[in-house]
C-alpha positions as CSV (number, residue, x, y, z in Angstrom):
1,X,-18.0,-20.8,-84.5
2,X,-14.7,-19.1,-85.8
3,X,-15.7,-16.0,-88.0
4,X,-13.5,-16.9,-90.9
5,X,-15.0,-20.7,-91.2
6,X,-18.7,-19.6,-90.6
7,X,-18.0,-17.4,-93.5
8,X,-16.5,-20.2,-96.0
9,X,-19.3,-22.7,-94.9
10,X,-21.6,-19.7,-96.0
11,X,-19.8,-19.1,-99.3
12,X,-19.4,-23.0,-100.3
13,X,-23.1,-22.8,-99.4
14,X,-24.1,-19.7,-101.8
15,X,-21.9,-20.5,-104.8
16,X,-23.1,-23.5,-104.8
17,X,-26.9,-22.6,-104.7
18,X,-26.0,-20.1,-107.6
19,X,-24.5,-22.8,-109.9
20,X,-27.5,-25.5,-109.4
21,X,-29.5,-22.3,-110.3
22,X,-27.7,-21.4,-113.5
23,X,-26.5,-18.5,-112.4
24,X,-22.8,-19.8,-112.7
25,X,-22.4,-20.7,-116.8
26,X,-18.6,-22.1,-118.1
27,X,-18.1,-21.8,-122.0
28,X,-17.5,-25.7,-122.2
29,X,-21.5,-26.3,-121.0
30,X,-23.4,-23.2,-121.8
31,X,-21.7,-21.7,-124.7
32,X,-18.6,-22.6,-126.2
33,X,-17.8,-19.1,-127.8
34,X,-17.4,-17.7,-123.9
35,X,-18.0,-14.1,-123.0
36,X,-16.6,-10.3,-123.0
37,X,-17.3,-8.8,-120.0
38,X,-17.8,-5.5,-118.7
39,X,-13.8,-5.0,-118.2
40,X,-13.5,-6.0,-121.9
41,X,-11.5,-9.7,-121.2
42,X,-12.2,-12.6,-122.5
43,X,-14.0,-15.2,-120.1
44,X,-14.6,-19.1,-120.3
45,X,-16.5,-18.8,-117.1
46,X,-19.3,-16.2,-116.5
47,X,-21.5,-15.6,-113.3
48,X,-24.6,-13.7,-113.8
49,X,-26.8,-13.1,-110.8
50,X,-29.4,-10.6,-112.9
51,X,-31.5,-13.4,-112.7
52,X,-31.6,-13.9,-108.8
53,X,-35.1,-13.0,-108.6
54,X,-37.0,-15.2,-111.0
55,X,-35.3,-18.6,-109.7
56,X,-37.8,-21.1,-108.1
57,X,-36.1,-21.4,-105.2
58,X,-34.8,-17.3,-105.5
59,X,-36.5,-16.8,-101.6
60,X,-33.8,-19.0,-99.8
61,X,-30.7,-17.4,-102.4
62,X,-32.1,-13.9,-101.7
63,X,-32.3,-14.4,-98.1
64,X,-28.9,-15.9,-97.6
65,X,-27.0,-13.8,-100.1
66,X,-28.4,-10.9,-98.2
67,X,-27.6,-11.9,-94.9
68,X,-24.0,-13.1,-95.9
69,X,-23.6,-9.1,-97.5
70,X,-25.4,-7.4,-94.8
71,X,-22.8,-9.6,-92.2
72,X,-19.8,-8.2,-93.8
73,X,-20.7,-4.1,-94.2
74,X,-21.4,-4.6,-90.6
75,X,-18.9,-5.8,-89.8
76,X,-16.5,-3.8,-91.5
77,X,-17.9,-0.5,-92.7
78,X,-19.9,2.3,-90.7
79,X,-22.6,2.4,-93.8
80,X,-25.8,4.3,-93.1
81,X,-27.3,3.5,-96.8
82,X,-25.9,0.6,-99.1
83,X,-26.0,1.9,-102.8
84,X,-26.7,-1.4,-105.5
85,X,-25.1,-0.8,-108.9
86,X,-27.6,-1.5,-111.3
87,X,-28.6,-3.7,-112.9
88,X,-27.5,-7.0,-110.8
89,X,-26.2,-4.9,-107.9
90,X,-30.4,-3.9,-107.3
91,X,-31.8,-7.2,-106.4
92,X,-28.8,-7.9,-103.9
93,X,-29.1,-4.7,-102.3
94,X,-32.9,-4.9,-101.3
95,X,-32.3,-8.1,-100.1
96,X,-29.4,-6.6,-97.4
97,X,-31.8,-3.9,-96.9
98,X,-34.4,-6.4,-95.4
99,X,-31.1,-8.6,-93.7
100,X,-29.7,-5.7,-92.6
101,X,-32.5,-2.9,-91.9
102,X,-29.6,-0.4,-93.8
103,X,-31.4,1.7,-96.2
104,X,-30.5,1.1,-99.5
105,X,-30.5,3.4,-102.9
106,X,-29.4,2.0,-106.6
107,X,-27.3,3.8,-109.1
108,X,-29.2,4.3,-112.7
109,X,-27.5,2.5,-115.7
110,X,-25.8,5.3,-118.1
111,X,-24.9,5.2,-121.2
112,X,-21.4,4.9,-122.8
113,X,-21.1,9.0,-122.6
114,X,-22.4,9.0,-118.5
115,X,-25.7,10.3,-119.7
116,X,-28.8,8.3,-118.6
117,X,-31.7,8.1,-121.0
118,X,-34.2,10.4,-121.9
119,X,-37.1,9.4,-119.9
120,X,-38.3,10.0,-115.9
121,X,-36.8,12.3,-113.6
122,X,-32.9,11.8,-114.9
123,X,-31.5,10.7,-111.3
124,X,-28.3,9.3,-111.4
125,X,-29.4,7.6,-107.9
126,X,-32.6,6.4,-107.2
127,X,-33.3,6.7,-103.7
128,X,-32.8,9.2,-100.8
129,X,-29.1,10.3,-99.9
130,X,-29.1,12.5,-97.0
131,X,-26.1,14.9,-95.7
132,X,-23.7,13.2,-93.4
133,X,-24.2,9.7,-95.4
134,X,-21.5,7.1,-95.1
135,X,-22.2,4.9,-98.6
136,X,-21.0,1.2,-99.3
137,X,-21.6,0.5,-103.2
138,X,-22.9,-2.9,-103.5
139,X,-22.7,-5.5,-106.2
140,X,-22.5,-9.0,-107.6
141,X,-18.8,-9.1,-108.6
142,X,-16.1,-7.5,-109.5
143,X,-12.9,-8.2,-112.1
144,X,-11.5,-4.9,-113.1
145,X,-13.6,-2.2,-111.3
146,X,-15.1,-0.7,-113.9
147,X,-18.4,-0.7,-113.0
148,X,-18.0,0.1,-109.5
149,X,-15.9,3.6,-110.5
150,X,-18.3,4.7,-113.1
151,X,-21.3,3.8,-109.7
152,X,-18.6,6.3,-107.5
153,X,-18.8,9.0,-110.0
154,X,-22.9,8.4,-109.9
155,X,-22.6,9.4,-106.3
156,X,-20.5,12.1,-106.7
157,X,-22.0,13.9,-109.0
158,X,-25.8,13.7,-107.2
159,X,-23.9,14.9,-104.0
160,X,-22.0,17.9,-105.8
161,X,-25.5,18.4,-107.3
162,X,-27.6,18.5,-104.1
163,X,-24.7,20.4,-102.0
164,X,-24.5,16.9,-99.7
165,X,-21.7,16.3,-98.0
166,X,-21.1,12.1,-98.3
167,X,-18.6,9.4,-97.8
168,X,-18.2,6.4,-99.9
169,X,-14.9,4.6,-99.8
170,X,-16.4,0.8,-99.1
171,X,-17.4,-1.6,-101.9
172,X,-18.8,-5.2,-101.2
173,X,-19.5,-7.5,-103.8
174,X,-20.5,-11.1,-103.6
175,X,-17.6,-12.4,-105.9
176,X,-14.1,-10.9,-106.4
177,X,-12.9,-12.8,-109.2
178,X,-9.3,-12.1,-108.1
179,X,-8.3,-10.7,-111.0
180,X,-6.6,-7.5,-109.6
181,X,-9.6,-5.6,-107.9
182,X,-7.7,-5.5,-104.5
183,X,-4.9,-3.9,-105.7
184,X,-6.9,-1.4,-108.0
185,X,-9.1,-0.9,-104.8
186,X,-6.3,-0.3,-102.8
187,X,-4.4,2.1,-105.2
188,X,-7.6,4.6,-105.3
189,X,-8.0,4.5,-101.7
190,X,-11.5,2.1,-101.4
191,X,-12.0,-1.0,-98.9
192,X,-12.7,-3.8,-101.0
193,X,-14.8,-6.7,-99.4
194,X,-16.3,-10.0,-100.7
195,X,-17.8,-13.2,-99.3
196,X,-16.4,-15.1,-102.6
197,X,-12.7,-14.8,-103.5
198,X,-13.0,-17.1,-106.8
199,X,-9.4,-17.4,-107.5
200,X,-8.5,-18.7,-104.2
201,X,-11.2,-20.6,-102.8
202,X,-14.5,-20.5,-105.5
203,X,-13.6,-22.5,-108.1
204,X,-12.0,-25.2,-105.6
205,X,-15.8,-25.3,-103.4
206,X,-17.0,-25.4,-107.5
207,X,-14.2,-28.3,-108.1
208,X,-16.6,-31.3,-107.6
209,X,-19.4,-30.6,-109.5
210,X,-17.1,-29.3,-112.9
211,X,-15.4,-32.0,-115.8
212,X,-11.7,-32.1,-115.2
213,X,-11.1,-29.8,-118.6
214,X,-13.8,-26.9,-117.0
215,X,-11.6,-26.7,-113.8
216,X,-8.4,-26.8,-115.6
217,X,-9.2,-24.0,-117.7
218,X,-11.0,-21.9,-115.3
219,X,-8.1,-22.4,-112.9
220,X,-5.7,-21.7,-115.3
221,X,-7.5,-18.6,-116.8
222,X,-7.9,-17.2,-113.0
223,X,-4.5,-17.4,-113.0
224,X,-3.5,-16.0,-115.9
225,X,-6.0,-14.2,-117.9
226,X,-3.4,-12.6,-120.2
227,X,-3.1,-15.9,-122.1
228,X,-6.8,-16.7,-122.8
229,X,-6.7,-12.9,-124.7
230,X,-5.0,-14.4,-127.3
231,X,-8.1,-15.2,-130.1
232,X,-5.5,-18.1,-131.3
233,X,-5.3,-19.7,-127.8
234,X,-9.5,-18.3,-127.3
235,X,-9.8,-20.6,-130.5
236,X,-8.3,-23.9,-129.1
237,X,-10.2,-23.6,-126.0
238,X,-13.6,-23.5,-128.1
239,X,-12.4,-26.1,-130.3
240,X,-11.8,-28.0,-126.8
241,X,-16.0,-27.7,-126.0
242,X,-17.0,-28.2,-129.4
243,X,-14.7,-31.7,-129.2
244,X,-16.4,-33.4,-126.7
């Protein structure tokens, strides 16, 4: 089977898991008022895979997610240890570790100022980084990158710590939201793969099982998230949920 359709069979297959599971919420359904995420924009769609773990069927999600992930850093990175931003990046990365057989380490989450709270051993990184290391940062999604530079500085600041020399220029995520991550990616020098690009081909697999007026918006908002900034316009489409 070609490479590029066993991989959109697999995605159509996963995103489709993750809704039926709940782990796919749209303001119009789940909560009208929508969501600020991590970036700071305004979402009416919102995929949160923190819960992977707990679903009933979470051993069949776990072990395709993780052999979808561990398919593509094989195939396109040389990574000796996978490193899962915390806190949904975690569950994803064990379950390429087991996929995959490549190590994997997780970043602690930090607060606002970079400082990690009082308690344990204060590792930015749990897990074992070793000398020589080539590191692919793992995690559910990505929008603006955030997340992902704020795991980088993590890594380099337990490396420049323990005097190791490692590389880490590869991020994977599950979902790119396509809302400029490949261009930031490319503009600071990182790879940036996904097995979900939900502006071009996610929300159409999501297409039959959303109302006409979720995939409108969400299509619409993927294509112009400036617009649904606007609390006036963030207002109609809340007024829109709360209608019908």
């Amino acid at each position: 089977m070609c490479e590029s359709i066993e991989k959109e069979e697999i995605g159509k297959r996963i995103i489709n898991l993750l809704y039926d599971s709940g782990m796919i919420k749209t303001w119009f359904k789940e909560k009208n008022e929508g969501w600020t995420l991590f970036s700071g924009l305004w979402s009416p769609v919102y995929i949160n895979l923190r819960s992977i773990a707990s679903k009933p069927n979470s051993d069949i999600i776990l072990k395709e997610v993780g052999l979808a992930l561990g398919n593509i850093i094989k195939n396109n990175t040389n990574a000796s240890k996978i490193v899962g931003v915390s806190m949904a990046g975690i569950p994803l990365a064990v379950a390429t570790t087991m996929c995959s057989s490549i190590p994997s380490c997780f970043t602690r989450k930090v607060n606002k100022d970079g400082k990690l709270e009082s308690y344990g051993e204060k590792d930015l990184i749990e897990g074992e980084l070793c000398d020589g290391d080539e590191l692919v940062i793992l995690d559910d999604l990505v929008t603006k990158f955030s997340s992902k530079f704020q795991a980088l500085k993590q890594i380099n600041q337990v490396a420049k710590l323990k005097k190791l020399n490692v590389k880490c220029s590869d991020v994977v995520v599950l979902f790119d939201r396509g809302q400029g991550a490949k261009a930031i990616a490319k503009k600071n020098n990182l790879n940036l793969f996904s097995l979900i690009d939900f502006k071009e081909n996610g929300i159409e697999w999501l297409k039959p099982t959303l109302s006409d007026i979720e995939y409108s918006v969400i299509k619409e908002y993927l294509e112009n998230e400036e617009k649904y900034q606007d609390k006036e316009y963030q207002k109609y489409i809340i007024e829109l949920a709360q209608s019908n």
